[in-house]
N, C-alpha and C positions, 0 to 999 in steps of 0.2 A: 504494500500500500504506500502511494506517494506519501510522502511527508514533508513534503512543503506545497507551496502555493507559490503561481505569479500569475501577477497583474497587468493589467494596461490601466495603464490613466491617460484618459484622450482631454490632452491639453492646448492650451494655445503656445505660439512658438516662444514665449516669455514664460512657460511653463506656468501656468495661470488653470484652474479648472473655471470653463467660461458654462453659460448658460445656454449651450449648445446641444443637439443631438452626438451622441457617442460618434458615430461616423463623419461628423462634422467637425470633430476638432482639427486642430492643424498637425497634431504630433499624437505618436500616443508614446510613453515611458512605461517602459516595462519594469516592473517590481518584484522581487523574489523574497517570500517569507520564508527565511529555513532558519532552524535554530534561535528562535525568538527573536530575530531582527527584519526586516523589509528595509531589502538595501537597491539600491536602482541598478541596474544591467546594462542597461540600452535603453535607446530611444530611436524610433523613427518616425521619418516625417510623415502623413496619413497618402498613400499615394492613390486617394479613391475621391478626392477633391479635386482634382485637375478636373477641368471643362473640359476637355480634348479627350477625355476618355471617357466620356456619355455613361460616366455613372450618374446620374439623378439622384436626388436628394430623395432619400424612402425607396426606393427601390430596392424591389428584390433582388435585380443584377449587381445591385454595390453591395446590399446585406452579406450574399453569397460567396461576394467578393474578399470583403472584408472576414467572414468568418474563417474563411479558407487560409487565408492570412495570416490570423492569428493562430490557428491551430498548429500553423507550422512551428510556430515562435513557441508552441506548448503550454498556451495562456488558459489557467483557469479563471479570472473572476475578471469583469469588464468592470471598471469605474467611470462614472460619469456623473454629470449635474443635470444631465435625461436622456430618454433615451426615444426612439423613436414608433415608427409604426411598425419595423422589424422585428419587435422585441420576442415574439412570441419565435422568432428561430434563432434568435441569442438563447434564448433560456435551454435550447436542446443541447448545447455545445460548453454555452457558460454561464457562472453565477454573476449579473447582474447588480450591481451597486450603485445608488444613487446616492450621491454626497449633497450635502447642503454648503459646505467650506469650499473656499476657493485657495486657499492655500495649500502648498504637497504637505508643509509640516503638518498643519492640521488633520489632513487626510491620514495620512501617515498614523499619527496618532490615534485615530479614532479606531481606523484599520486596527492595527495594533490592542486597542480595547478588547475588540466584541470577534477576535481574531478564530477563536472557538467553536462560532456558528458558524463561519466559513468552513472549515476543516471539516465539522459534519458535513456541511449543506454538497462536499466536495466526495464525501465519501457516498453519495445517493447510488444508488444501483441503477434507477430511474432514468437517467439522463434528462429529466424536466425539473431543470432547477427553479428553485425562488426569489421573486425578484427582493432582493433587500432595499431599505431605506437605513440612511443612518444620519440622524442629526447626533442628537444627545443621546441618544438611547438608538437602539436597533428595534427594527419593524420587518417584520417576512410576511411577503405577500404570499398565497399556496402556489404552488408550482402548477398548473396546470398549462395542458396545450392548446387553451383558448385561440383563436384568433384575436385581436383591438378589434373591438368594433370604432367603425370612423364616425364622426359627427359630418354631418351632413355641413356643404360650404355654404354659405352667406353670402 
């Protein structure tokens, strides 16, 4: 059984967590938990934001893209400040976190808290993980393979 955990934190290039969709940021840092620490690995820049490669913003051809991506890099937990209408085929691959901090120390930290429901949420047999929230406290939404439903436009 793995015993550590890494991360993406999909940041801005000022490494900033913005109020963006996960596939929207400009970079993502990768984070490795082993041995009580989360220390940074790498980073790279998001390369499913170029216009010229007609990924679309929500699409399921950048979701795809993107997932494929990370899987190579061996990424269990996606962090973000949101996430988008793909979420329901993030959750087949990775555990979801949505932060309210925009700082990495802060993240870091809180990561580092509630570190333990990760680990579970990591050991599912399931492969439909839960989406977390973490301000002050941790919140697990149930893992199901719902679809989003969309709201209608205006």
């Amino acid at each position: 059984m793995k015993e550590s955990l890494r991360f993406a934190f999909a940041v801005s290039q000022g490494h900033a967590f913005e109020k963006k969709h996960f596939g929207e940021a400009e970079q993502f840092l990768i984070y490795e938990y082993k041995d009580d620490e989360l220390t940074l690995i790498d980073e790279y820049r998001n390369p499913f934001i170029r216009p010229e490669e007609h990924y679309t913003h929500g699409s399921s051809r950048k979701g795809k893209a993107i997932i494929s991506f990370l899987k190579e890099l061996d990424i269990d937990v996606l962090v973000a400040r949101q996430f988008g209408r793909n979420l329901h085929m993030v959750r087949e691959h990775f555990i979801p976190v949505i932060i309210s901090a925009t700082c990495i120390g802060e993240v870091t930290e809180v990561l580092l808290k509630h570190i333990f429901w990760l680990m579970e949420e990591r050991r599912k047999v399931d492969n439909h993980y839960g989406l977390y929230q973490i301000n002050l406290g941790i919140l697990k939404m149930p893992g199901r393979s719902v679809k989003p439903r969309l709201q209608e436009e205006r």
